[in-house]
C-alpha positions as CSV (number, residue, x, y, z in Angstrom):
1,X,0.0,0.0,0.0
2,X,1.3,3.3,-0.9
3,X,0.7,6.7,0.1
4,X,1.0,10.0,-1.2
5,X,0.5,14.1,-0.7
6,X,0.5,14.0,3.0
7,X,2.3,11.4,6.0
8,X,0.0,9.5,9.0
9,X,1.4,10.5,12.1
10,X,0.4,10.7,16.0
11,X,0.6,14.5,17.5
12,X,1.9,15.4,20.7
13,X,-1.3,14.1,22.4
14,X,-1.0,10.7,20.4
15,X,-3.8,11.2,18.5
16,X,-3.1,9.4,14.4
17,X,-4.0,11.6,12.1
18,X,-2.9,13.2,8.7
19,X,-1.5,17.0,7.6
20,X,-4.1,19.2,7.3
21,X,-5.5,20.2,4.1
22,X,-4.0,18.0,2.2
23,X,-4.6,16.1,-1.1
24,X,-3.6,12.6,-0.3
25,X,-3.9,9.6,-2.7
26,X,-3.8,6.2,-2.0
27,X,-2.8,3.0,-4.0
28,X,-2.7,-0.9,-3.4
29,X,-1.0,-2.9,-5.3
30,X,-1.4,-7.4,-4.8
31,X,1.2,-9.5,-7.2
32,X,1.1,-6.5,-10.5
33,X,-2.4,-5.8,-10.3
34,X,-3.9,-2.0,-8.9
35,X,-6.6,-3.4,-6.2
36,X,-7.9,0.3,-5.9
37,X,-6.5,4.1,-6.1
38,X,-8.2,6.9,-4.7
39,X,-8.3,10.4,-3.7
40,X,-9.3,12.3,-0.6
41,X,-8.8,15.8,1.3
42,X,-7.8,16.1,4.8
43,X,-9.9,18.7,7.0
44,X,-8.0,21.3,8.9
45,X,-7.8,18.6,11.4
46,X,-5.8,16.3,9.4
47,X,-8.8,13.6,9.0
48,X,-10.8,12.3,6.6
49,X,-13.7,14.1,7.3
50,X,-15.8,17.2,6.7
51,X,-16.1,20.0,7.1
52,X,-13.4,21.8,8.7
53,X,-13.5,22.7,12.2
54,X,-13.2,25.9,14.8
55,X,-11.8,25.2,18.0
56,X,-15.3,25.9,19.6
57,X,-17.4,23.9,17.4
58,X,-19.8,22.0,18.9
59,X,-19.8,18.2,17.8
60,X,-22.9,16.6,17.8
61,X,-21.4,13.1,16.2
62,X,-18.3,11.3,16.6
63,X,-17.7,8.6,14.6
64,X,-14.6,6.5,14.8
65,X,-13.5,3.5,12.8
66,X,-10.7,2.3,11.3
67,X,-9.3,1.9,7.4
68,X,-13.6,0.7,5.8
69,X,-15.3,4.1,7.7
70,X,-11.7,6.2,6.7
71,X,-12.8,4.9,2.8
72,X,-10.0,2.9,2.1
73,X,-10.0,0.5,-1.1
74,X,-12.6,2.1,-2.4
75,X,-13.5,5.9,-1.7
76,X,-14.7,8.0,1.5
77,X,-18.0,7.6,2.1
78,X,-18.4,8.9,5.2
79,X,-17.2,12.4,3.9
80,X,-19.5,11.7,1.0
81,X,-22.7,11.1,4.2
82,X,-21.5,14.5,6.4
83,X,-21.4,16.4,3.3
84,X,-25.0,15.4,1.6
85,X,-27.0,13.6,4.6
86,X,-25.7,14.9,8.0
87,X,-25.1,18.2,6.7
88,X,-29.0,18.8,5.7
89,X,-29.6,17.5,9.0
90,X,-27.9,20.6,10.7
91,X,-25.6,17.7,12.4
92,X,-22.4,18.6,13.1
93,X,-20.1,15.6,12.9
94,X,-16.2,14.4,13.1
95,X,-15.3,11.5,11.3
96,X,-12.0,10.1,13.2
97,X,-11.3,7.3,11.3
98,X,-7.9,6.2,10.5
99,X,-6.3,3.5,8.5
100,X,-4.8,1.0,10.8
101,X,-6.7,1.7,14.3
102,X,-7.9,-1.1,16.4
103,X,-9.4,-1.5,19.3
104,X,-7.5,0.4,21.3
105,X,-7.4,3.5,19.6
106,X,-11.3,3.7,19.6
């Protein structure tokens, strides 16, 4: 698995997370074939997730997952559901999923 246009790192509080506002694309490759490739945008967070926050934001969802709610192999749905959905709504949400979280991260 490859990725590009940003790094997946933990801040000073330990919290994973991407650079903000970034263009990243990701690519998987098994024996020569391209399983999937696909493009997102990091909030100013550093997340998959929309839309961008203020520090005094009230959050009235948190979701948290790890790589299939982050939109990995195929595209990010989730964004796709705040944007369209959740956004209509009037509900305020933070996706915080990341590739590669378990159990213990949640």
């Amino acid at each position: 698995m490859l990725l590009a246009g940003s790094s997946l790192y933990s801040d000073l509080d330990g919290f994973r997370r991407y650079e903000p506002n970034k263009n990243v694309e990701q690519l998987a490759i098994y024996d020569e074939d391209i399983a999937y490739r696909y493009t997102y945008k990091t909030n100013n967070k550093g997340l998959v997730s929309y839309p961008d926050l203020k520090k005094n934001d009230v959050i009235d969802l948190a979701i948290n997952g790890d790589s299939f709610s982050e939109g990995q192999g195929g595209y990010p749905w989730v964004v796709e559901w705040q944007k369209n959905e959740l956004k209509d709504l009037q509900i305020t949400s933070l996706n915080y999923s990341i590739a590669g979280n378990g159990f213990e991260d949640f």
